[in-house]
C-alpha positions as CSV (number, residue, x, y, z in Angstrom):
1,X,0.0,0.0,0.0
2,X,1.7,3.4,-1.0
3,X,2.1,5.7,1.8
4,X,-0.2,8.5,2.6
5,X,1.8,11.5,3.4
6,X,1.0,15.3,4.6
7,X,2.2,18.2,2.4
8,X,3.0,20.9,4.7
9,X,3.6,24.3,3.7
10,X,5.4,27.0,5.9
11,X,6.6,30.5,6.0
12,X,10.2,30.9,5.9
13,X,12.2,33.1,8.5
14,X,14.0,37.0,8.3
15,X,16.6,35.1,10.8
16,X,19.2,33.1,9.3
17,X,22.2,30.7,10.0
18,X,24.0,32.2,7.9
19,X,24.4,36.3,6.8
20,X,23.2,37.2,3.3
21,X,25.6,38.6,1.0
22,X,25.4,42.1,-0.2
23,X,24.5,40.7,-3.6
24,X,21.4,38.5,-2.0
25,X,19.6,41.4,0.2
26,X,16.4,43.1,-1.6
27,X,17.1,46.3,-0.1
28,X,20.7,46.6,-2.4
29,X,18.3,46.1,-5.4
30,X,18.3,49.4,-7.8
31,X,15.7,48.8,-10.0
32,X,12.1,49.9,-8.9
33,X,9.7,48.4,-11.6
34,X,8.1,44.7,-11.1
35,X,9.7,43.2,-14.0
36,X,13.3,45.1,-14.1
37,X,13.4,44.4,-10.2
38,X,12.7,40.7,-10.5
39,X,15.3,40.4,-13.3
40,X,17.8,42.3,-11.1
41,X,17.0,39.4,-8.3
42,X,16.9,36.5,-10.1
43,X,20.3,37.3,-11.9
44,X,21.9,38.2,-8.5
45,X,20.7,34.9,-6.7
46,X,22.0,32.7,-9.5
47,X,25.0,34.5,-9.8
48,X,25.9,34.1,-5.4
49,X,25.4,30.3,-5.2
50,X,28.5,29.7,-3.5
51,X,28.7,27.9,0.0
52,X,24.4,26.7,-0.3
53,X,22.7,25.3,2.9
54,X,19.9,23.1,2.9
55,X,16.4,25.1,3.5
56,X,15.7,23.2,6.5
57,X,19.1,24.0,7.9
58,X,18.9,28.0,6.7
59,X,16.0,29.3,9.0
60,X,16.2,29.7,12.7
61,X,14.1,31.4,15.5
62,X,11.5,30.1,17.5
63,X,9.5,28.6,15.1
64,X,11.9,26.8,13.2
65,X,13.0,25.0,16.1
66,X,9.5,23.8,16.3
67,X,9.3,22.7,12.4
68,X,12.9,21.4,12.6
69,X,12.3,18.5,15.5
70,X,9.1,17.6,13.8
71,X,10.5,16.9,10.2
72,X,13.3,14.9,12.2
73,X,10.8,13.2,14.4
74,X,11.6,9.5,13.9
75,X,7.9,8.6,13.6
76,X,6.0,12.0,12.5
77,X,8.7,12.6,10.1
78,X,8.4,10.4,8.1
79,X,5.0,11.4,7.0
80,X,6.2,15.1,6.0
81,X,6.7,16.5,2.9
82,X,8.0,20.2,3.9
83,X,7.8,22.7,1.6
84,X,8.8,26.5,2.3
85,X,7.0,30.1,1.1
86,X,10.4,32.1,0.7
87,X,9.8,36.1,-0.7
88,X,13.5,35.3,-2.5
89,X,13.4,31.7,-3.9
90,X,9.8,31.2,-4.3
91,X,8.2,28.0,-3.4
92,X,11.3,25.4,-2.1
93,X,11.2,22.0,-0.7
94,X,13.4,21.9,2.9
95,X,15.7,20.0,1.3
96,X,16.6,22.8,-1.5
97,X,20.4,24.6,-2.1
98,X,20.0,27.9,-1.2
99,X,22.6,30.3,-0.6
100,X,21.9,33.2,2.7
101,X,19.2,35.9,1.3
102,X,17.4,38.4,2.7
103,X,13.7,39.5,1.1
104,X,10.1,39.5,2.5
105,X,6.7,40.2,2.0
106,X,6.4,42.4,4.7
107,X,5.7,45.7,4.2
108,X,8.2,48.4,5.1
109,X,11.2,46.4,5.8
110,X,14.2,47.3,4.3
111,X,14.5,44.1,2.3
112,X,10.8,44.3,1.3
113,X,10.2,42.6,-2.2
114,X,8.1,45.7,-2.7
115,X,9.3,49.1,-2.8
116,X,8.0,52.2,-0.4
117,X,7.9,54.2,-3.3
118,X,6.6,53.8,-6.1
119,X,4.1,50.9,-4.9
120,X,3.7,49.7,-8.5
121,X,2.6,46.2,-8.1
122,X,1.6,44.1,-5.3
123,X,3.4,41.0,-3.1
124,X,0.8,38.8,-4.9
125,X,2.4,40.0,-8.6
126,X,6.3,39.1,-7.1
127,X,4.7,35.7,-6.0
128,X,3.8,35.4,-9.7
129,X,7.2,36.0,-11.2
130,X,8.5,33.3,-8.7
131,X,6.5,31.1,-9.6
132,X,7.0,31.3,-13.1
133,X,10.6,31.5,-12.2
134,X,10.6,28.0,-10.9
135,X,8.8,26.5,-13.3
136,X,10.8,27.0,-15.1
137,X,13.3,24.8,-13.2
138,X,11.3,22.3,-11.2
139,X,7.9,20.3,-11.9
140,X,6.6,22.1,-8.6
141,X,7.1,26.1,-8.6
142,X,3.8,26.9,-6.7
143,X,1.6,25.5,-3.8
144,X,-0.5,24.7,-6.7
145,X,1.5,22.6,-8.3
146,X,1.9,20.5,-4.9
147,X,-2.2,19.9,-5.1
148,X,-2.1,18.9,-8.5
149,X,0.9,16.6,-7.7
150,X,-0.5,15.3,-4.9
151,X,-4.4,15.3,-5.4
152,X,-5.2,13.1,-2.8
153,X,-2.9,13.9,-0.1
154,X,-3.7,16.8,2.9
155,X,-2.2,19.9,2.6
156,X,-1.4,21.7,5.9
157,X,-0.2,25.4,5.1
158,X,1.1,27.6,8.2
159,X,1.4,31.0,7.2
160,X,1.8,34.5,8.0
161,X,-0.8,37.2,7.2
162,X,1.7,38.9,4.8
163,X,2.5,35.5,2.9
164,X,-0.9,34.5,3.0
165,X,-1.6,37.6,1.6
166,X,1.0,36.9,-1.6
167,X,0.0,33.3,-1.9
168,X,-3.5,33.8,-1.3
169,X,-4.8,33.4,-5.2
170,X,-2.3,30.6,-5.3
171,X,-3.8,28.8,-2.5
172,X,-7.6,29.3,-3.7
173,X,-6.3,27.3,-7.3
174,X,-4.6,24.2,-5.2
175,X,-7.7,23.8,-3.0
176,X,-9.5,23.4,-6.9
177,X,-6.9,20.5,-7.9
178,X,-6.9,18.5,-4.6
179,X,-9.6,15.4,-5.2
180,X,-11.5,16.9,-2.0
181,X,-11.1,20.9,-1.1
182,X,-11.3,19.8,2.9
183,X,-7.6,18.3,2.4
184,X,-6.6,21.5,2.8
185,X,-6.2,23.2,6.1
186,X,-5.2,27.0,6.7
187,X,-3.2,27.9,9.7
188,X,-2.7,31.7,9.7
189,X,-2.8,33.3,13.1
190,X,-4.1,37.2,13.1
191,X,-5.6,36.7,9.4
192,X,-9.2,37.5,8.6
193,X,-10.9,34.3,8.0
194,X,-13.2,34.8,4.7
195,X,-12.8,34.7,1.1
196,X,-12.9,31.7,-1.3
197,X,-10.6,29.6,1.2
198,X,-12.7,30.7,4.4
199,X,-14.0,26.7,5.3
200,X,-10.2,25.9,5.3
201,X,-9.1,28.2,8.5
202,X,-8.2,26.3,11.5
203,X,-10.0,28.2,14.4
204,X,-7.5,30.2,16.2
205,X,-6.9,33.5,18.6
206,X,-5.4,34.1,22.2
207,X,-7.0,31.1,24.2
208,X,-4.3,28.8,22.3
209,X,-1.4,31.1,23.3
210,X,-1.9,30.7,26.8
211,X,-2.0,27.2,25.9
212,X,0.7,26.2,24.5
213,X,2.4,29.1,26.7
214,X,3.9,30.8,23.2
215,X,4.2,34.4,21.6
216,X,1.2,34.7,18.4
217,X,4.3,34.5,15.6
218,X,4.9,31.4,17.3
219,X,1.8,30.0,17.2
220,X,1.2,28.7,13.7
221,X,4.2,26.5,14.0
222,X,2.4,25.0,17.2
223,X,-0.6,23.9,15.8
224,X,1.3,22.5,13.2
225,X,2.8,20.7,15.9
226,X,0.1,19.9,17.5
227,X,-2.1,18.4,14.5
228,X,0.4,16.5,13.3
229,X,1.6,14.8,16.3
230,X,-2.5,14.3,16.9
231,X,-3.6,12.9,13.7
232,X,-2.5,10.3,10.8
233,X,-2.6,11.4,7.2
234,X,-6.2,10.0,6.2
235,X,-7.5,11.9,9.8
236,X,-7.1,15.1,8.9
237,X,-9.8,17.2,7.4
238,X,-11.1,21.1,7.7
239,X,-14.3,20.0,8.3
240,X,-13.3,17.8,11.1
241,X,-10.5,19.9,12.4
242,X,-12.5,23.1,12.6
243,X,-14.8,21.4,14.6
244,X,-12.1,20.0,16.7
245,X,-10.1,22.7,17.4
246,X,-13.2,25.2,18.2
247,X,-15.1,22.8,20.5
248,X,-10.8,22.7,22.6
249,X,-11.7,27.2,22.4
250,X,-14.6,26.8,23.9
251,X,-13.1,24.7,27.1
252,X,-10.4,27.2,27.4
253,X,-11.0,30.5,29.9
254,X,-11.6,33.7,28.7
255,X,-7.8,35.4,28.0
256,X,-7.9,38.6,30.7
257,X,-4.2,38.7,31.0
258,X,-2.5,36.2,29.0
259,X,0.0,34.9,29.9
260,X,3.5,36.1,27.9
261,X,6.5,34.2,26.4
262,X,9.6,35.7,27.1
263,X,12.0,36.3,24.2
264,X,15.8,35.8,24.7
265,X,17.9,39.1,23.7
266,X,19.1,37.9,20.1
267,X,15.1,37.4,19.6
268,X,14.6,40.6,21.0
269,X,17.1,42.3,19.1
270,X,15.5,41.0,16.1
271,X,12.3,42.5,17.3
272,X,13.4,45.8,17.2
273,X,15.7,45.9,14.3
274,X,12.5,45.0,12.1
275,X,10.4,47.2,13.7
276,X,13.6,50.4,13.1
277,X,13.6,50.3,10.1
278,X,9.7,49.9,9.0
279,X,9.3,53.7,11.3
280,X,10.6,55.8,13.6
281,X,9.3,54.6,17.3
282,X,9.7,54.9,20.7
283,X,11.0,52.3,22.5
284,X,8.2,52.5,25.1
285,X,5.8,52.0,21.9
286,X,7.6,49.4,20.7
287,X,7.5,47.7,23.8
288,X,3.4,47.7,23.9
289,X,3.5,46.4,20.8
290,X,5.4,43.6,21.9
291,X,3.6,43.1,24.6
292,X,-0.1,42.6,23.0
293,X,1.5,39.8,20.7
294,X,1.8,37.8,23.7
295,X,5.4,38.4,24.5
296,X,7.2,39.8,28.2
297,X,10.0,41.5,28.5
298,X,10.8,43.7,31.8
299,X,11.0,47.4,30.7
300,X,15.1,48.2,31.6
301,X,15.7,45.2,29.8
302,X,13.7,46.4,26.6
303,X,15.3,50.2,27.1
304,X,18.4,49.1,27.0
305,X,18.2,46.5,24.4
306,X,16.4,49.5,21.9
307,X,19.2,51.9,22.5
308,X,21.8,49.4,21.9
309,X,19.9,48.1,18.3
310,X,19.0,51.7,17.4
311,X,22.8,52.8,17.8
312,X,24.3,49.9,15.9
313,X,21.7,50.9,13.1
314,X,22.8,54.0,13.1
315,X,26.2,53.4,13.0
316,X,25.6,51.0,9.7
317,X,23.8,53.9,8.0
318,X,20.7,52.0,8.1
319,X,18.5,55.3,10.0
């Protein structure tokens, strides 16, 4: 009998192993149109392939560490086939080359795919080009191709609100080429649950960070966790899991003061450097916005931290 496995698809991470080159960060790019700007990318990337790491092995934080001891679990494991959303390589398996990047979907950030100014296209259109990129490469370029490779296998996506966002059209066709649309299953913390996909959300908000005692951007990679570790291939289902998962809400307490994860100082660090260079803000601001996604952090701590980020920034030329 050939085995059933899961597809899983996850966001990729802004923190690496390993630093990008010069050559392999968005924000170095010069051109400003969709199509020049892509060219630019693509051209760069091939040309700094020396020294590639494994995707699996590329991504760190948090999360990752999650994602990481599941793939190598020595009974879940084996039923993953992991595939990563990356805003530089497009649609990878975690066993892909890739050489140290930095680009993402996020809006803002200095190594945005998309420009401040002029805002000529959108994520979704980059999403577009690397998919046809890969295609061009690779039977699978898109999470669409993965459905139509794999009708009748689930198809677990964990994702961001920003990759969601750039993936979402790409997401609505593979729901149409697996042999049932509830073999897919949407895990996206923070997203508004509606549009063509909206039967596919896994039912989600605060209650399950107390839970699992984890920050919200952790908290997609722990219901992966958890449904996985819960349920063999031919289990899972939306249907089934939506009822599953909101009947488990409905036990929990009402959150009053959730309880927060606390970050160490290099996740901290990150924090605020992504936050520095989307805006100018106050450290005391930025510590309330850390603070409602779940996360702790004593106020010295944070002060000090913030001056220490904002001065090596300065120092680079990056404020």
């Amino acid at each position: 009998m050939k085995r059933l496995h899961i597809n899983v698809v996850v966001t990729c991470a802004a923190r690496k192993t390993k630093p990008a080159s010069a050559q392999t960060r968005v924000k170095n790019l010069k051109s400003s149109t969709l199509n020049e700007r892509f060219t630019e990318w693509s051209m760069q990337i091939n040309r700094n392939n020396q020294n590639p790491v494994k995707a699996i092995d590329l991504y760190r934080g948090n999360s990752w560490s999650i994602i990481r001891k599941l793939q190598q679990h020595p009974k879940h494991g084996k039923m993953l086939r992991l595939w990563v959303v990356s805003a530089g390589y497009g649609l990878i398996s975690a066993e892909t080359l890739v050489a140290p990047y930095a680009a993402t979907f996020v809006d803002g950030h200095a190594d945005s795919v998309r420009p401040s100014r002029p805002r000529e296209y959108t994520t979704a259109d980059w999403w577009n080009k690397l998919i046809q990129w890969r295609r061009e490469r690779y039977e699978v370029g898109s999470i669409a191709d993965i459905a139509k490779n794999f009708p009748d296998q689930p198809l677990l996506i964990a994702i961001s609100k920003e990759y969601l966002a750039a993936t979402h059209e790409d997401i609505v066709e593979a729901r149409e080429f697996l042999s049932s649309p509830d073999k897919m299953v949407i895990i996206c913390t923070g997203a508004k649950k509606n549009g063509k996909v909206v039967e596919n959300f896994l039912p989600c908000d605060a209650r399950f960070e107390n839970h699992y005692h984890c920050c919200r951007a952790d908290l997609n990679a722990r219901l992966l966790d958890s449904i996985v570790k819960s349920h063999r291939p031919w289990e899972i289902s939306a249907s089934k899991l939506r009822i599953s998962y909101a009947h488990r809400l409905s036990k929990m307490p009402k959150v009053a003061h959730p309880k927060r994860a606390r970050f160490d100082d290099l996740s901290l660090k990150e924090f605020i450097t992504l936050n520095l260079l989307k805006r100018s803000v106050s450290h005391s601001n930025l510590l309330k916005l850390l603070r409602s996604e779940g996360c702790a952090c004593e106020q010295n701590r944070f002060r000090k931290l913030f001056a220490k980020v904002k001065n090596e920034l300065q120092k680079k030329g990056a404020l």
